[in-house]
N, C-alpha and C positions, 0 to 999 in steps of 0.2 A: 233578894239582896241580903247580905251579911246582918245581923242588927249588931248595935252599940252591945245591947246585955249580953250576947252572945260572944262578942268580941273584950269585954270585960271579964268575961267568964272561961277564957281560955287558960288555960294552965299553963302557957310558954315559958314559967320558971323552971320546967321540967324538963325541959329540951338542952339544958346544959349536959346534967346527968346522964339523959338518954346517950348523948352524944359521947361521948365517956364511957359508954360502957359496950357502944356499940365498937368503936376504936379498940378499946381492952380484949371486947370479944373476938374480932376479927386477929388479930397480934397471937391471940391465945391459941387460935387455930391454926393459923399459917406456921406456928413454932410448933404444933404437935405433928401439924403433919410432915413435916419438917425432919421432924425427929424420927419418924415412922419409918420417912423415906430413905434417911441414912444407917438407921438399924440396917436395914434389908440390902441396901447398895454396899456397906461395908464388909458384908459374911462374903471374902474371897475365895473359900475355901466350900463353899453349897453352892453346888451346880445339880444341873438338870430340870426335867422336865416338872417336878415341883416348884424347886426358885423361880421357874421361871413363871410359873401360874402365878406365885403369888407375889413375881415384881409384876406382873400386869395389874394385879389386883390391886395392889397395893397404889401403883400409876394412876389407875381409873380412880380411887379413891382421892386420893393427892387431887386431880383434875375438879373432882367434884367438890374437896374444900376449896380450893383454888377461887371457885366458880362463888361459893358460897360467902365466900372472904370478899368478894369484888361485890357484892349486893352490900352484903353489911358496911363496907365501906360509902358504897353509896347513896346507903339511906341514913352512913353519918355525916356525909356532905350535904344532902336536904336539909337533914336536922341543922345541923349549923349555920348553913343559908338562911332557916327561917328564925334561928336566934340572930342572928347579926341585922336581918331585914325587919321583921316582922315586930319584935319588942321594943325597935327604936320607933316605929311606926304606930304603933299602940298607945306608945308613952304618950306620944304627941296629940294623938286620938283625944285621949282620954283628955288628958290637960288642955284642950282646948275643950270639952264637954263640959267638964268640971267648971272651967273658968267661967264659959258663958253662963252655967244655971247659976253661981254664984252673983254672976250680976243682973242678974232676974230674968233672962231668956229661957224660952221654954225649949226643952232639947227633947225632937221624938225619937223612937229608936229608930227609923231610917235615917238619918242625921239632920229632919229637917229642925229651923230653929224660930222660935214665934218670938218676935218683939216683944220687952216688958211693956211698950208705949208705943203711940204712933209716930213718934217722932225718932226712934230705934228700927224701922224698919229695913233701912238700907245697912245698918249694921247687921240685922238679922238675916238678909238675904247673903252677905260675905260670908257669917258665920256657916248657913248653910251652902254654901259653896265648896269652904274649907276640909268642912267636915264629911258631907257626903264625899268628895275627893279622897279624902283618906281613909274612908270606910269600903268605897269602892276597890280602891288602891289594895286594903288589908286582905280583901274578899278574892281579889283577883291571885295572888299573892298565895294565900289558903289555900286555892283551886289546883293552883297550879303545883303546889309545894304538896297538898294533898293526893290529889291521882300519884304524883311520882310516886309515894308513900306506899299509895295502897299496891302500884304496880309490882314493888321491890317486894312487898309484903306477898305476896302474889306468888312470884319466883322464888321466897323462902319460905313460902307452902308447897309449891310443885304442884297447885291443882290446873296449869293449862291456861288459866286467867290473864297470864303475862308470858310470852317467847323470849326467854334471853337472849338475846346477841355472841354470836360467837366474839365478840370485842369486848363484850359488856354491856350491861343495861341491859334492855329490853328493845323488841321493834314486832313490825306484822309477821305471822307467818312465811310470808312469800319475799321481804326482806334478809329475813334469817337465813333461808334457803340461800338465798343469792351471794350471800358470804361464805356458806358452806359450800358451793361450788367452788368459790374464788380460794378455799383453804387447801394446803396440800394435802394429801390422803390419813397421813397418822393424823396431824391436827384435828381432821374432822371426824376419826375413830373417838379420838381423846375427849374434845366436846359433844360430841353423840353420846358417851359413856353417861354424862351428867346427866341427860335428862332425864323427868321424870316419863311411866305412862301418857299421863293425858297431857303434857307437853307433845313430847311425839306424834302423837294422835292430834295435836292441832295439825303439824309440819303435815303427815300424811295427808288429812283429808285436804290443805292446801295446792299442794302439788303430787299427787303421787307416784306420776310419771318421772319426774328429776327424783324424789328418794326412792324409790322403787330400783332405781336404777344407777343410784350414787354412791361411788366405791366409797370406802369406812363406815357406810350406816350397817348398823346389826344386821344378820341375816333376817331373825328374826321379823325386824320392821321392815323389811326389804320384802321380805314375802306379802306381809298384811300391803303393805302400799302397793303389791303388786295385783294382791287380788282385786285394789280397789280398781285400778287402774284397767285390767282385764275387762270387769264389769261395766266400766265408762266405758268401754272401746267399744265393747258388743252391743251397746245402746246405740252410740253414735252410729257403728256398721248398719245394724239392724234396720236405721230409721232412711238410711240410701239404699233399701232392697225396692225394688220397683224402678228404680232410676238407670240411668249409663252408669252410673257411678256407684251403683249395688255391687258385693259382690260375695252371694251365697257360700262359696267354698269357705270364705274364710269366715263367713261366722258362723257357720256349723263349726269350723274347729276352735273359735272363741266359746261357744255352748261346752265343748270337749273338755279345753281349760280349767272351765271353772265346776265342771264336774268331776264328783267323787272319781276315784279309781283304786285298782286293786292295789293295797301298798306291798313290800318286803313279805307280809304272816300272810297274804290274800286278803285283808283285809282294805275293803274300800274306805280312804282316806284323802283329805283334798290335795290337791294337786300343791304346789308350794315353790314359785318361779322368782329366782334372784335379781331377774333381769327381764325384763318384755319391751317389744315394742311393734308395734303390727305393719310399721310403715315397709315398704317396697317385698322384700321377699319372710319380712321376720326376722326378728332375734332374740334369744332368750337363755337363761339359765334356768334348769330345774334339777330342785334337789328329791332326791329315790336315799328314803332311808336316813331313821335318826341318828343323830350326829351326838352320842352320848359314851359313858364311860365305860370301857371294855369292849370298845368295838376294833376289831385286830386292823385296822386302816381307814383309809379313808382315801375315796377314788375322785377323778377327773375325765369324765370323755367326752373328748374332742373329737365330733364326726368328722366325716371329709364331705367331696365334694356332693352336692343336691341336695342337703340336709337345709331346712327353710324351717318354719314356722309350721306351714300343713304339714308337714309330715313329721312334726314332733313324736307323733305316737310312735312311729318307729323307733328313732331314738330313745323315747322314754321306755321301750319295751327291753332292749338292750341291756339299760343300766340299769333295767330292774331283774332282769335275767344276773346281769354280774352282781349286784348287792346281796341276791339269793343266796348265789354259789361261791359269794365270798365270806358274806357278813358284814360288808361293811357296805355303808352308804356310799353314793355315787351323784356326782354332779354333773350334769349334761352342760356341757360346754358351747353355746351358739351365737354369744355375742356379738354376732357382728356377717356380713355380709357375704357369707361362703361361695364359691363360685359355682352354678347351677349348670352346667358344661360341661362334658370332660375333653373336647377337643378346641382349639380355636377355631374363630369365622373368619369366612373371608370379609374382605374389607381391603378397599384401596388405602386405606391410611392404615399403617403398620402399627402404628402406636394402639389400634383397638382390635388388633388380631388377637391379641390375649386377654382383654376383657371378657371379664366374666366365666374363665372356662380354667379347667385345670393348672394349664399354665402360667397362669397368672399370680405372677407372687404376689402383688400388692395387698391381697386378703390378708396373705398368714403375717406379711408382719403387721397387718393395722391388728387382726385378731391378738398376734402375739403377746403387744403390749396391753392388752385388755386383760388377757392372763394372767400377764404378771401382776399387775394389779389387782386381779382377784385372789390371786393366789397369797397376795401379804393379807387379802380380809381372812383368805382359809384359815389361815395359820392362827389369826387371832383367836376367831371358833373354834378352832381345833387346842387351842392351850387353853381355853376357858372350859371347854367340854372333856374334853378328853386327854389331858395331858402328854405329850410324848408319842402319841398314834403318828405313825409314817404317811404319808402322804404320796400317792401316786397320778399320776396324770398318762395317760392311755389317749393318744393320737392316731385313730384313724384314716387311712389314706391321705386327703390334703391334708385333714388335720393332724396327723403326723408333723407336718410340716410346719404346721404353727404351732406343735408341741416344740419343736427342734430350734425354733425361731424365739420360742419365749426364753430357753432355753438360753439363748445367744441374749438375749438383754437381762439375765439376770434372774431367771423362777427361782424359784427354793422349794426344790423335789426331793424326797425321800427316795422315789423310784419313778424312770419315765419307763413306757413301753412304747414304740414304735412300730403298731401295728397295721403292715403292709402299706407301711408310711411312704408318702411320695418322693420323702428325703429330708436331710436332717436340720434344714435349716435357711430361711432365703437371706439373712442377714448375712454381710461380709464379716468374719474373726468366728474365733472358735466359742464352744456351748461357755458359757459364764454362770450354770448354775451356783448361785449361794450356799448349796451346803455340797463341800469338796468331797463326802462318801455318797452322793447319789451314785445309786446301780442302777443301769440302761437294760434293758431288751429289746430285741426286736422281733417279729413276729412277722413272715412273708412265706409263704405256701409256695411250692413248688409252681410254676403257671399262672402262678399270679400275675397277670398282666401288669402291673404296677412294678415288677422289675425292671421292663423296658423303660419307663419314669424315672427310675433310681436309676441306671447307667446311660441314658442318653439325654437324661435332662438333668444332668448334673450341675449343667449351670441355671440352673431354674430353683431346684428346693436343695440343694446342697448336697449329694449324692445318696450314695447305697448305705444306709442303717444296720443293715446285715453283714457290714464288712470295717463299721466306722469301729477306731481301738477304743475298747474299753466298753462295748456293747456285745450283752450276752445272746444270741440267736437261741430262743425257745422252737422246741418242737411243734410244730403244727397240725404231723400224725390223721386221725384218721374221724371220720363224722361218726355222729352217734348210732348204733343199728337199728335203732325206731324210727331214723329219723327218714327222709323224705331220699335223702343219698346211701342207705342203708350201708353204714358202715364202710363206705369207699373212701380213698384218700382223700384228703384233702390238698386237692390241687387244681389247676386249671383254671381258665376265665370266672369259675363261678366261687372259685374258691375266695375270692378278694376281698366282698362281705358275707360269704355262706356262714366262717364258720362264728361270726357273730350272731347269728339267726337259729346256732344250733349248741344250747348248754349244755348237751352232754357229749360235745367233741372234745377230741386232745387237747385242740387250739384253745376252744371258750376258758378248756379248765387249769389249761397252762394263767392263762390271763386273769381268771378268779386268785389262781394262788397265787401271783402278785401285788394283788389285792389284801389279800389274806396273813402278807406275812411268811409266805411259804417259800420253800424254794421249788419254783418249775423245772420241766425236764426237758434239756439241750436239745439242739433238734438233730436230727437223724438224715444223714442226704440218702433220700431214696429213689429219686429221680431227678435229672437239671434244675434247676432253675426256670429257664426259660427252654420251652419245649413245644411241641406241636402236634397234629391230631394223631400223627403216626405213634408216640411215645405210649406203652399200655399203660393201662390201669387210668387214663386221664381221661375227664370231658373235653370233646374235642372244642378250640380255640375259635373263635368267629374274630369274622373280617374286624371286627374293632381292634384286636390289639396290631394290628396292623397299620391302622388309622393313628391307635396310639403311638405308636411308634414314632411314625412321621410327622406326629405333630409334634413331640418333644422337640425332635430334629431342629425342628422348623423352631420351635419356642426359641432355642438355646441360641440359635443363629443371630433371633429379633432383638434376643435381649441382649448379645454382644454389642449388637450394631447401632442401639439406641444411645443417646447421649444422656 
C-alpha cells in the first residue's frame, strides 16, 4: 500500500507543465505534418512514378504522426485526469494528517492513527478510517493513472510492450487484429505502416494465420507470419500421423515449404508465401524473385485447374522458369479453391454437376476478387520497391479465367496474358481494368484442347481470348530442340501445359518477354485451331477432348437453366 511520505513526496505540481507541453507537442506535429502533406498534394504539375512514391511516403509518414499525436494526446488526458483528481485528493490527505498530529495523534505512514489518551480512541479509530480511505483511494488512483502512463510510454518507444489500437490507445494482441480485420483494406495498409518491428512481431506471433494471410499487412510480414504459421501446421499435421486423421502426403509437402530451394542465381533460398492455408485441398501465394529496383517487371501466375497446395512444386517450378527468363519476379497466385476436375460428375441434383470441375465458375470469381485485392497490396510494393515497374498477371487455363474475371471487378494491370485461358471472364459486363492502357495477350497453341472451352463454353468463362477486341494473340511456335518434344510444334492435347514445362519454347519466351518489357512475336496460323489426329506435324488428340467438349456443352445448358 501507498504510504503518507511517498504520497507527500509526489511531485503532482508538475503535471500542469507536463500537460502543456504534451498538448503544445502534439499541435506542433499534427501542423508540420500537415504542412508536409500539402507541400506534396499541391505540386499539380509532378506526376509519375516518383510523386507517387513519395506521396505514399509521405501518407505512411503523416499516418504515423497521426498515430503518435493520438498517444501524446492521451497521455495529456491521463495527465490532467490526475491533476484535477489526484491533487484535490492529496490536499485533503495531507490536511487531515497534519491536522490530527497537530492535536497530538499519532499518524503512521499506512494511515493508521494512535490516540493522544484513552479517552481519544474512538476519534482515532475515524481518523484512521478517513485516512487510510483516502490513501487507498490516492494508491488506487496512481495505479491505475500509472499503467496507462507507462502503456502510452510504451507505444512512444515502439518496443512491443503496448499494441495500439487501430482507434487508439492500446489493447491485446488478438484485440488489435480483430479490428484490423473489421478495417477496410487502405485503412489497415495505412495503420500497418506505423508499427513498429517488435510491435508486428507481437501481432504475428498472436495470430499468424489471420496476418499471414490479411490483405494490407506488408508482404514482408506476411511472409515471416507465414512461415510461422507453416511451422505450427506441420507440428499439428505431424502429431495425427499414426491416426485416421494422419495425412503423410501433406506433410512431407509442409517439410517441402519450409525448406530452402533453389531461388532466380540457383541459389538455395527459403521459400516466402503470402498466403497459406492447408485446410481442404490448400491455398497459397508464393513469391520467386526479389521485388527490388530495376527489375524490368513484375509478374502474376494464376494456375488453372488441379493446381492444390501438393503440387505447389510444380507451380513454383514455372514461375521460377519465367523470373529466369525474364528477370523479373513472379507471384504464384493460388488463393483460393481451384477446381480439381476438368470435366463435371454425374449427380441427380444439377446444381453439383459443376462442382468442383472446370466448369464451374464459382472459383474464378471468389478467386477473382481476392486478386484484386492483392493486386492493390502489389501496387503498394511495387511503388515502394520499384517505382513505375509494369505489372503483369499471366492466367493459365482456368486461371485465365480468373485473370479475365478480376479483370471485370476492377484489377489494375500493366499487361494481362491469357494463356490458353478457359475464357475471358465469368462475371456479367465488360473487363473494368483500372489502368485504361493495359495490353492483353493471349496465348493458345494450335490443338489445344481448351479451345473447345473458349467456343462452346462461352457461357461459362466468357468466350475465346484469342478473338476478344483489343487482345494481341502471341505466337506459340515451336518446343525447344533439347527438349523432350525435340523441336516439334507446339500444338495438340499436350500442347496446353507443355509449353510451360519447356523455357526454351517460342511460347515460354513469348510469355517471359512480357514479363520483361518486351515486345513478343504475333502468332503465325500454321495449322487450325482445333484439329485431329489426321492433321501432320500434330500429337494425336485423345478421347478427352472430346469428353471436353461435351461437357462444356452440357456446362452452358446448366448454367442457363439454373435460377
Amino acid at each position: 500500500m501507498t504510504g503518507i511520505a511517498a504520497v507527500r513526496g509526489w511531485p503532482l505540481e508538475q503535471l500542469g507543465a507536463a500537460v502543456l507541453n504534451l498538448d503544445f507537442g502534439a499541435d506542433a506535429l499534427l501542423g508540420t505534418a500537415g504542412r508536409v502533406h500539402r507541400s506534396v498534394a499541391g505540386q499539380v504539375d509532378w506526376t509519375g512514378a516518383t510523386h507517387d512514391a513519395v506521396s505514399r511516403r509521405v501518407a505512411t509518414e503523416t499516418a504515423s504522426v497521426r498515430r503518435l499525436v493520438r498517444t501524446l494526446e492521451a497521455a495529456a488526458t491521463a495527465g490532467r485526469q490526475a491533476w484535477e483528481e489526484m491533487v484535490p485528493a492529496r490536499t485533503l490527505l495531507l490536511q487531515l494528517v497534519d491536522a490530527a498530529s497537530g492535536a497530538g495523534f499519532t499518524v503512521a505512514d499506512d494511515g493508521t492513527v494512535g490516540p493522544p489518551s484513552a479517552s481519544r480512541t474512538a476519534d482515532a479509530a475515524y481518523l484512521t478510517t478517513r485516512i487510510r480511505s483516502l490513501l487507498a483511494a490516492l494508491g488506487d488512483l496512481d495505479g491505475t493513472l500509472g499503467l496507462r502512463l507507462t502503456q502510452l510510454a510504451g507505444l512512444l518507444a515502439r518496443d512491443g510492450s503496448a499494441v495500439p489500437h487501430p482507434l487508439g490507445g492500446w489493447a491485446g494482441p488478438r484485440q488489435v487484429i480483430a479490428q484490423l480485420q473489421a478495417l477496410p483494406q487502405d485503412a489497415r495498409r495505412e495503420f500497418w505502416d506505423t508499427l513498429s518491428p517488435n510491435e508486428i512481431q507481437q501481432l504475428i506471433d498472436a495470430d499468424p494465420q489471420v496476418v499471414g494471410n490479411l490483405d494490407g499487412v506488408a508482404f514482408a510480414d506476411r511472409i515471416a507470419a507465414n512461415r510461422l504459421n507453416i511451422t505450427r501446421t506441420l507440428a499439428a499435421q505431424t502429431a495425427l500421423l499414426g491416426t485416421p486423421f494422419g495425412n503423410p502426403r501433406r506433410v512431407a509437402e509442409l517439410k517441402e515449404l519450409l525448406a530452402p530451394a533453389p531461388g532466380v542465381d540457383g541459389t538455395p533460398t527459403p521459400r516466402a508465401f503470402l498466403a497459406f492455408d492447408s485446410r481442404g485441398n490448400g491455398r497459397y501465394i508464393e513469391q520467386i524473385g526479389a521485388l527490388t529496383p530495376g527489375v524490368p517487371g513484375v509478374g502474376v501466375f494464376v494456375p488453372g485447374t488441379g493446381a492444390n497446395l501438393d503440387n505447389s512444386e510444380a507451380q513454383r517450378r514455372r514461375a521460377l522458369d519465367l523470373a529466369r527468363r525474364s528477370g523479373a519476379p513472379v507471384f504464384v497466385f493460388a488463393n483460393g479453391d481451384l477446381p480439381q476436375r476438368i470435366t463435371p460428375h454425374l449427380t441427380l441434383d444439377a446444381r453439383d454437376v459443376l462442382t468442383d470441375s472446370a466448369a464451374d465458375p464459382v472459383p474464378a470469381d471468389r478467386l477473382a476478387r481476392r486478386l484484386v485485392a492483392f493486386g492493390r497490396d502489389l501496387d503498394q510494393e511495387v511503388a515502394a520497391a520499384a517505382p513505375g515497374t509494369p505489372v503483369t498477371y499471366l492466367g493459365h487455363s482456368y486461371g485465365g479465367s480468373v485473370v479475365g474475371t478480376a479483370e471485370q471487378y476492377g484489377l489494375r494491370a500493366d499487361n494481362v496474358v491469357y494463356a490458353s485461358s478457359a475464357g475471358t471472364g465469368v462475371a456479367d459486363g465488360p473487363w473494368n481494368n483500372a489502368n485504361p492502357e493495359v495490353h492483353r495477350y493471349s496465348m493458345t497453341p494450335p490443338g489445344d484442347p481448351i479451345h473447345l472451352a473458349q467456343k462452346l463454353g462461352g457461357a461459362v468463362h466468357g468466350g475465346d481470348p484469342d478473338t476478344a477486341p483489343g487482345v494481341q494473340r502471341m505466337d506459340s511456335g515451336h518446343y525447344s530442340a533439347d527438349g523432350p518434344h525435340h523441336g516439334g510444334l507446339v500444338a495438340g492435347t499436350n500442347a496446353h501445359a507443355g509449353y510451360l514445362d519447356d523455357p526454351g519454347s517460342t511460347a515460354f519466351a513469348n510469355l517471359a518477354a512480357v514479363l520483361a518489357g518486351r515486345e513478343p512475336t504475333p502468332y503465325l496460323d500454321r495449322v487450325p485451331d482445333i484439329v485431329d489426329e489426321r492433321t501432320p506435324g500434330l500429337v494425336a488428340q485423345s478421347p478427352a477432348v472430346d469428353v471436353l467438349g461435351a461437357a462444356m456443352k452440357l456446362s452452358a445448358k446448366l448454367l442457363l437453366r439454373l435460377p
